[in-house]
C-alpha positions in Angstrom: -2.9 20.9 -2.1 -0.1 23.1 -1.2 2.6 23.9 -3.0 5.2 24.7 -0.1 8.7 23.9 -0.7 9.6 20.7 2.1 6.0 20.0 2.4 4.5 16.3 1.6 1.4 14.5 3.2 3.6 11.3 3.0 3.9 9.6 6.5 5.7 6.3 6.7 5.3 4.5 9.9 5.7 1.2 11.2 2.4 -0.1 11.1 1.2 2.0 8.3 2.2 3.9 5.2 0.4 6.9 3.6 2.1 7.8 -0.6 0.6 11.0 -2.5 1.6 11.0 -6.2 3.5 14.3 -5.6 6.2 11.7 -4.0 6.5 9.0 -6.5 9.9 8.1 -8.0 9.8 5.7 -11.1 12.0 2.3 -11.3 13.3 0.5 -13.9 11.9 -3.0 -13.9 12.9 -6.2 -15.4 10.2 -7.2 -18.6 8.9 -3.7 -19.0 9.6 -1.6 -21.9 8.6 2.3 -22.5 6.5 2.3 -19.3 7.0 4.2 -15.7 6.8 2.0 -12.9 6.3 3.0 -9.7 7.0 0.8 -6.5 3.8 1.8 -4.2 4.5 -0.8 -1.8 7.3 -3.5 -1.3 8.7 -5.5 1.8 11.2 -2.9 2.3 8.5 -1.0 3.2 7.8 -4.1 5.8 4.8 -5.4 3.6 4.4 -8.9 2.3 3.0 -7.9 -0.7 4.5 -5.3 -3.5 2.0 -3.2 -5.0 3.0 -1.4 -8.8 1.3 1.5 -10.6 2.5 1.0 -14.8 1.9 3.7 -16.6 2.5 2.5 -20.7 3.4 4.3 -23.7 0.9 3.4 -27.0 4.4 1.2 -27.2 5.0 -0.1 -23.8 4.6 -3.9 -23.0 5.1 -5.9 -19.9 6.2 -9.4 -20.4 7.2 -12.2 -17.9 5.9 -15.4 -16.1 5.1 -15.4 -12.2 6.9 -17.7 -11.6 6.0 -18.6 -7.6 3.9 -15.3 -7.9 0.7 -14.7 -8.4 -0.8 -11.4 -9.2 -4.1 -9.6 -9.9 -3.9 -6.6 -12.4 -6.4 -4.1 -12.6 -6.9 -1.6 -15.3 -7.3 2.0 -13.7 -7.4 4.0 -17.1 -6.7 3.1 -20.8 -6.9 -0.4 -22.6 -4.6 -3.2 -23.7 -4.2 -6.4 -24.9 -3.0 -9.0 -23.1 -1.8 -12.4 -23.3 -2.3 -14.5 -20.8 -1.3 -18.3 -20.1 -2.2 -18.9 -23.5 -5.6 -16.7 -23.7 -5.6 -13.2 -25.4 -7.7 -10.2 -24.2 -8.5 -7.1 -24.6 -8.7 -4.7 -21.2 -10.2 -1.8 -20.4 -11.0 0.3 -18.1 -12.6 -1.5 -15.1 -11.0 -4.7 -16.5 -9.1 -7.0 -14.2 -7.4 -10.5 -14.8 -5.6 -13.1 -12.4 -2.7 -15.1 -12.6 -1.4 -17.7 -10.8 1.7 -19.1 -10.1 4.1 -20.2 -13.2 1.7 -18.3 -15.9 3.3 -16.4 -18.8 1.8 -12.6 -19.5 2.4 -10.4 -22.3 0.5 -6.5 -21.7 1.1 -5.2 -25.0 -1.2 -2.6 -27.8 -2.0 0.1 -25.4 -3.8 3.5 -25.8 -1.2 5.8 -24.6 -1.4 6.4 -20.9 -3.2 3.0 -20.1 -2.5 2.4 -16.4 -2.0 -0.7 -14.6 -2.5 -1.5 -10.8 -0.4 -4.8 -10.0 -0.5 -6.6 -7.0 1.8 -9.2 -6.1 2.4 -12.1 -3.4 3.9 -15.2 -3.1 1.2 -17.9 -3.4 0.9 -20.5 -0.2 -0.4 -23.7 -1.6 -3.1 -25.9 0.3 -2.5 -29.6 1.0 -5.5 -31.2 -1.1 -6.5 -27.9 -3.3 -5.9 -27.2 -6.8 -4.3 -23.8 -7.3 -6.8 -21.3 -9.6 -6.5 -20.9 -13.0 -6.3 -17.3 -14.6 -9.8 -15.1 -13.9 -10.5 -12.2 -16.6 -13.3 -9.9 -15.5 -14.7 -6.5 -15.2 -16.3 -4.5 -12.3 -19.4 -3.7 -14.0 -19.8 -7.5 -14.0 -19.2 -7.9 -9.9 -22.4 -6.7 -8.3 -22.3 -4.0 -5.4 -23.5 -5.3 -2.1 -24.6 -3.2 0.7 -21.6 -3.6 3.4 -23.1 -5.5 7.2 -26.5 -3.4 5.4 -25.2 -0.2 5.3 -26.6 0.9 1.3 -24.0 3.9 1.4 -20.9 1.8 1.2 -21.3 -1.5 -1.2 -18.6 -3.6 -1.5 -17.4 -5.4 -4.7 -15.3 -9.1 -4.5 -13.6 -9.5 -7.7 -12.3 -12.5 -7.1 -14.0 -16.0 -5.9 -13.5 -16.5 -1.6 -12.9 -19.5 -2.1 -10.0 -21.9 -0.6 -7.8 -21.8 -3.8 -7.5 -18.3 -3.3 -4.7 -17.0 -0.7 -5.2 -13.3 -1.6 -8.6 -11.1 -2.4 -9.2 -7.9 -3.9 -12.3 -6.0 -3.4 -14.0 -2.1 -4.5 -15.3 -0.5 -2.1 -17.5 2.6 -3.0 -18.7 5.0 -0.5 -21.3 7.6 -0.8 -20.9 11.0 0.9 -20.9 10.7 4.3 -20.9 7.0 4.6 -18.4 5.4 6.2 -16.8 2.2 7.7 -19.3 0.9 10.7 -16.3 0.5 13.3 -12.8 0.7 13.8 -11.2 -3.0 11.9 -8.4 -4.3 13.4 -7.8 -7.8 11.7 -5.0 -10.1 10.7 -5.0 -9.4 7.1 -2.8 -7.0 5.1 -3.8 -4.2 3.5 -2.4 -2.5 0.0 -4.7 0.0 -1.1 -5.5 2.9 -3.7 -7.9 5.6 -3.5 -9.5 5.4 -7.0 -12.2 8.5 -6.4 -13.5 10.9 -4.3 -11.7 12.5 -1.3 -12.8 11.0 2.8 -10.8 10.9 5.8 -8.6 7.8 6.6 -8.0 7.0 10.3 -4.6 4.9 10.5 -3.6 3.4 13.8 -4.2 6.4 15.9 -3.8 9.0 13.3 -6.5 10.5 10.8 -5.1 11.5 7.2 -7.4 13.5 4.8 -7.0 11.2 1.4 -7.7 11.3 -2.2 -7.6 9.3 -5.7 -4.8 8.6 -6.5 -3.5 8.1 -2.8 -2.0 4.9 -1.9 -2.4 3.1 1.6 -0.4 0.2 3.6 -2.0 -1.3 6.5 0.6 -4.0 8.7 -1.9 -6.6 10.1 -4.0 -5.4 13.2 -3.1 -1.5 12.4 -6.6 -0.3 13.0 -8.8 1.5 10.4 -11.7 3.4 9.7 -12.7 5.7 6.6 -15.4 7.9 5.9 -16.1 9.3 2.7 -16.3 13.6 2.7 -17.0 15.9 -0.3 -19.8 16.2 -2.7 -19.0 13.2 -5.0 -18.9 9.5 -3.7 -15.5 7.8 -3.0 -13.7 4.8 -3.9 -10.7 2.5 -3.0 -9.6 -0.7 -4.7 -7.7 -2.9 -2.1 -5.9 -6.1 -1.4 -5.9 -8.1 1.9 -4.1 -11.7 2.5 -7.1 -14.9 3.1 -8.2 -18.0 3.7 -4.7 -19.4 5.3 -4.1 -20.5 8.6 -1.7 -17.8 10.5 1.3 -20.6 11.0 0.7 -22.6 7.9 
């Protein structure tokens, strides 16, 4: 990338948001100790979701309770332990866990550098459905299915689609070449990190070349369409907003 004085690839619109590393600025956040936190995406952005990236010290922690939050974190590199609603764990790489609304957390015992990938929304509750409990899992667990039958880009659902669930978070991994089979334009939300690889990004009517570490906000109905480019495949972990009516 270049190294030109003024330069970013950053572009903030209203319908979309692309953020490269090169302009991340850390916060200080309340139940976090010895860790950077950076705010990827937040309603002042205009999102309905806020989407952190924790990087810990060997002794950084996070500790809270959701509260009317609920949140899926996702290892990106490292390990930890983790209390969680009264369960402990140990997370890798690749690990994931849910919680749900009013559920107490404690990320603690890391290898130094261990990163966390936090999304957050505010949970809707269904008349007549019980709200989940907390999910630990891994993505080597989740099986890879070929996306509408296209074997280059297999999708992973990490979490059950089910009607307790307001909120999903899938992998998608994309070999060389592959792409999206059309231009989406849906209702859902979109908070998004390039894990691997490198591919081209088109965002509303714009087309951004993209890479891990990259992170991505789609507003609802901003059209998209990527297509994986290099020699190595590429990946993205994402978030989108289901199973709610739009007025609810």
């Amino acid at each position: 990338m270049s190294d030109l004085f003024g330069f970013t690839r950053d572009v903030i619109k209203e319908r979309y948001a692309l953020r490269t590393p090169t302009g991340f600025v850390p916060s200080v956040l309340p139940g976090w100790k010895d860790a950077v936190c950076i705010v990827q995406i937040s309603p002042q952005l205009g999102a309905n979701l806020c989407q952190l990236l924790i990087t810990l010290e060997s002794s950084g922690e996070g500790r809270g309770q959701t509260g009317g939050l609920e949140q899926v974190v996702y290892v990106l590199a490292g390990s930890c332990h983790a209390k969680l609603g009264g369960q402990s764990k140990s997370l890798a790489t690749g690990a994931y866990v849910y919680l749900p609304p009013e559920t107490e957390f404690h990320f603690h015992k890391a290898s130094k550098g261990t990163q966390l990938l936090v999304f957050q929304k505010r949970y809707q509750a269904l008349a007549g459905t019980k709200a989940p409990a907390v999910i630990v899992g891994h993505e080597k667990d989740v099986p890879g299915n070929p996306f509408l039958g296209n074997d280059g880009a297999r999708l992973q659902v990490l979490l059950p689609d089910t009607l307790e669930f307001d909120m999903a978070v899938n992998i998608f991994t994309y070999q060389p070449g592959a792409t999206l089979p059309f231009v989406e334009s849906h209702i859902m939300e979109h908070g998004l990190v390039m894990v691997a690889g490198q591919g081209v990004y088109r965002l509303d009517a714009d087309y951004h070349p993209v890479q891990a570490g990259d992170v991505i906000w789609m507003a609802p109905y901003c059209p998209q369409w990527f297509v994986a480019m290099g020699t190595k495949p590429a990946s993205y972990i994402y978030y989108k907003d289901v199973n709610r009516m739009p007025l609810a």
